[in-house]
C-alpha positions in Angstrom: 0.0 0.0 0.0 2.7 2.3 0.8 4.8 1.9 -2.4 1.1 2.9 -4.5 1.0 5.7 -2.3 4.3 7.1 -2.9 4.3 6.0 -6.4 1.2 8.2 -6.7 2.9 11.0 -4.8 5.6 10.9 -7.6 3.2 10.6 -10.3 1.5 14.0 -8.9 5.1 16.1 -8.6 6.0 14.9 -11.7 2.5 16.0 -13.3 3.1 19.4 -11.4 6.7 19.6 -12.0 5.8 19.3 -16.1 2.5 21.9 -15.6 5.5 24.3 -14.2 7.9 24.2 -16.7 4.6 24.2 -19.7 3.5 27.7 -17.9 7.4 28.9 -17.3 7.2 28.1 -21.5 4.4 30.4 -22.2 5.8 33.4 -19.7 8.8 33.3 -21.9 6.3 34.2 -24.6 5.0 37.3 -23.1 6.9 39.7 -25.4 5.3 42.8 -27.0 4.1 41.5 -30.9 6.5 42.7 -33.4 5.6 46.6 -35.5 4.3 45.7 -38.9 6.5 48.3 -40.1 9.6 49.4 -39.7 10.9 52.9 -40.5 14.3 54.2 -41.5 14.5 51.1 -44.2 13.5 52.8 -47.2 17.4 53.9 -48.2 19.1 50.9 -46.9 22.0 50.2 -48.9 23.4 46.7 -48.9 26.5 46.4 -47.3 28.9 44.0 -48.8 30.6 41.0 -47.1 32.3 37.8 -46.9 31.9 35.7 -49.4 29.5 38.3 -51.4 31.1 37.9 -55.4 31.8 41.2 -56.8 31.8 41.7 -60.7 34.5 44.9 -61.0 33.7 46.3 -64.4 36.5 49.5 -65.5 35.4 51.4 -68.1 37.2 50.9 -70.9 40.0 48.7 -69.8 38.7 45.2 -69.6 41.9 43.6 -68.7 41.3 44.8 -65.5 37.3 43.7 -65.5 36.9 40.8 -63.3 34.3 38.6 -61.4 36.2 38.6 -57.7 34.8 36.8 -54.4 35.6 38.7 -51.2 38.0 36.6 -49.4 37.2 35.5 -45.7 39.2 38.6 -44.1 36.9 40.5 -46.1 39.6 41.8 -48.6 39.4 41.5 -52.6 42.4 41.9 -55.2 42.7 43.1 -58.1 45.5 42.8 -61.0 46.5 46.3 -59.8 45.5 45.9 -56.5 47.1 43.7 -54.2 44.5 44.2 -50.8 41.4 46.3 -50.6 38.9 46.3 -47.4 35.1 45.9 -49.2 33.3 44.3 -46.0 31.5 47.2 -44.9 31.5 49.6 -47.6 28.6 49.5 -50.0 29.4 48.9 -53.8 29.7 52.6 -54.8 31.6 53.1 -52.1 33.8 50.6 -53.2 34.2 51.6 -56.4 35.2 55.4 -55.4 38.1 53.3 -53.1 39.1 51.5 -56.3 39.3 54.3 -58.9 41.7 56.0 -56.2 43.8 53.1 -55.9 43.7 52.5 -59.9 44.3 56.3 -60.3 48.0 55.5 -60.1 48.3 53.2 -62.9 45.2 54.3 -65.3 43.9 57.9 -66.4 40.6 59.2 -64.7 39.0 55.4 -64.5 35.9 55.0 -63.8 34.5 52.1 -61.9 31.2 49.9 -61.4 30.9 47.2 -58.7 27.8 45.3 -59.0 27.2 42.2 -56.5 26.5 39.0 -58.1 26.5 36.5 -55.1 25.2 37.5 -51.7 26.5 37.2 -48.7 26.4 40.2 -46.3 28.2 40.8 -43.0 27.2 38.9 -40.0 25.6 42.2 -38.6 23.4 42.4 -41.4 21.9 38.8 -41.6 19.1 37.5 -40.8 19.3 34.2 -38.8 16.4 31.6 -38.3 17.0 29.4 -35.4 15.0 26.3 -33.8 11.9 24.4 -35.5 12.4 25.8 -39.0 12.3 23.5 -42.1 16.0 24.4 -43.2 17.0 27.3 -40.4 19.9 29.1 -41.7 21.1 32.7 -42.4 19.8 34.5 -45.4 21.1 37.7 -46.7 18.9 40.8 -45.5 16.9 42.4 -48.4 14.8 45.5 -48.9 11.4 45.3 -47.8 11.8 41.9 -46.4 9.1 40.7 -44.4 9.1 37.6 -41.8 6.7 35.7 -44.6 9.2 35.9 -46.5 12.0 34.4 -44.5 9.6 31.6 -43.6 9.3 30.8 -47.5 13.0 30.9 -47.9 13.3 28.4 -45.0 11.0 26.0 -46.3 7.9 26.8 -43.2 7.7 25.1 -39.8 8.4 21.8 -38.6 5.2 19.6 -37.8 7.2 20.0 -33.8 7.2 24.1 -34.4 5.2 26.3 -31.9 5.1 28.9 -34.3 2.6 31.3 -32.0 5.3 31.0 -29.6 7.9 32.6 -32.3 9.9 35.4 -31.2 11.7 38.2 -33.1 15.4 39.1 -31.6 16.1 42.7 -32.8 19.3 43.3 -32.4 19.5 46.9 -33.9 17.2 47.5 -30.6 19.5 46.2 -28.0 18.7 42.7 -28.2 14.6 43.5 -27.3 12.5 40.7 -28.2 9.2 40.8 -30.2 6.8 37.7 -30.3 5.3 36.5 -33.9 2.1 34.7 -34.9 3.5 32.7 -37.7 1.2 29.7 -37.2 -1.8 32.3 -38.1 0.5 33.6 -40.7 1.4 30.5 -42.8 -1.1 27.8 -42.1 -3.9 30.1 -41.5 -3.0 32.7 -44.0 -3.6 35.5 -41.3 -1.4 38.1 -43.5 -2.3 40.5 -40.8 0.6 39.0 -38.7 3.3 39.3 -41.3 5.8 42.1 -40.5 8.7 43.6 -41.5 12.6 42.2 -40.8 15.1 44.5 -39.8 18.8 43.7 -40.9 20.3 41.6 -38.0 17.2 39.5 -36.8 17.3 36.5 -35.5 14.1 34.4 -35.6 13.4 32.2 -32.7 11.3 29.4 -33.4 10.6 27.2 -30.4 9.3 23.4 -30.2 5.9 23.1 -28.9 4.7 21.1 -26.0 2.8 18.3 -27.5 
């Protein structure tokens, strides 16, 4: 009799133990939902980075036109250029940097950088972690929104909590916003899609089943 008693007393603080932790889940949730928009993006100029491939076009001299990856240390080179710095710098900025360093070989050149393979910096990225499909890092674009992360990451896992989502901004100071992307993308709520801010991080937790 005793050992059904304490094996109920264990059933009961397990039970309570697990109704804890379920409830300490959804207070991690409570996190103000995430602004629709998001201001200041309409200029946003991509900033090139490692790994990005470059496609260096020089007026006029095609010799030294070339299709160049930036290099883990975030450097390229160049026939005439031995090291330039292009993590960081946007590709006009670039190419200002390398008509002054081609200035003292070539007459007034005049330089286009257009990005063919992207990358971007760490601090631009956006990064989807936990019960994504294929969670990765995806290059931020203009005018992204979280729908269309979740496309490029294939949707949720059949494990995914995706109410429980949350949105780590860390342009803000590392505040966190929650998402609705259950609603979003198997309810087609579009109300609950919102705009990414370069540097996201997209939480997707595993629900309790």
């Amino acid at each position: 009799m005793k050992k059904i008693r304490s094996f109920g007393a264990v059933a009961t603080r397990l039970g309570a133990a697990v109704l804890a932790l379920a409830i300490a889940g959804c207070a991690g949730t409570n996190y103000p939902a995430a602004p629709k928009n998001v201001a200041g993006l309409s200029d946003y100029n991509y900033v090139i980075g490692a790994g990005d491939v470059l496609n260096i076009i020089v007026w006029r001299n095609p010799e030294l036109s070339m299709s160049v990856p930036v290099r883990p240390d975030g450097k390229v080179s160049t026939p005439l250029i031995d090291e330039l710095v292009a993590q960081g710098k946007n590709p006009n900025g670039l190419a200002r940097d390398i008509e002054q360093q081609l200035s003292k070989f070539v007459r007034d050149p005049v330089v286009t950088v257009i990005v063919t393979g992207f990358v971007g910096p760490y601090s631009e990225q956006i990064r989807v972690v936990g019960e994504a499909a294929k969670p990765q890092f995806l290059p931020y674009k203009q005018n992204m929104t979280v729908l269309d992360v979740m496309i490029a990451v294939g949707g949720l896992t059949d494990f995914a909590d995706g109410n429980a989502a949350t949105i780590l901004r860390t342009s803000e100071g590392d505040k966190r916003y929650s998402v609705r992307l259950k609603d979003l993308i198997r309810r087609g709520e579009t109300s609950y899609n919102v705009d990414m801010k370069p540097g996201d991080i997209l939480i997707i937790p595993q629900g309790w089943f």
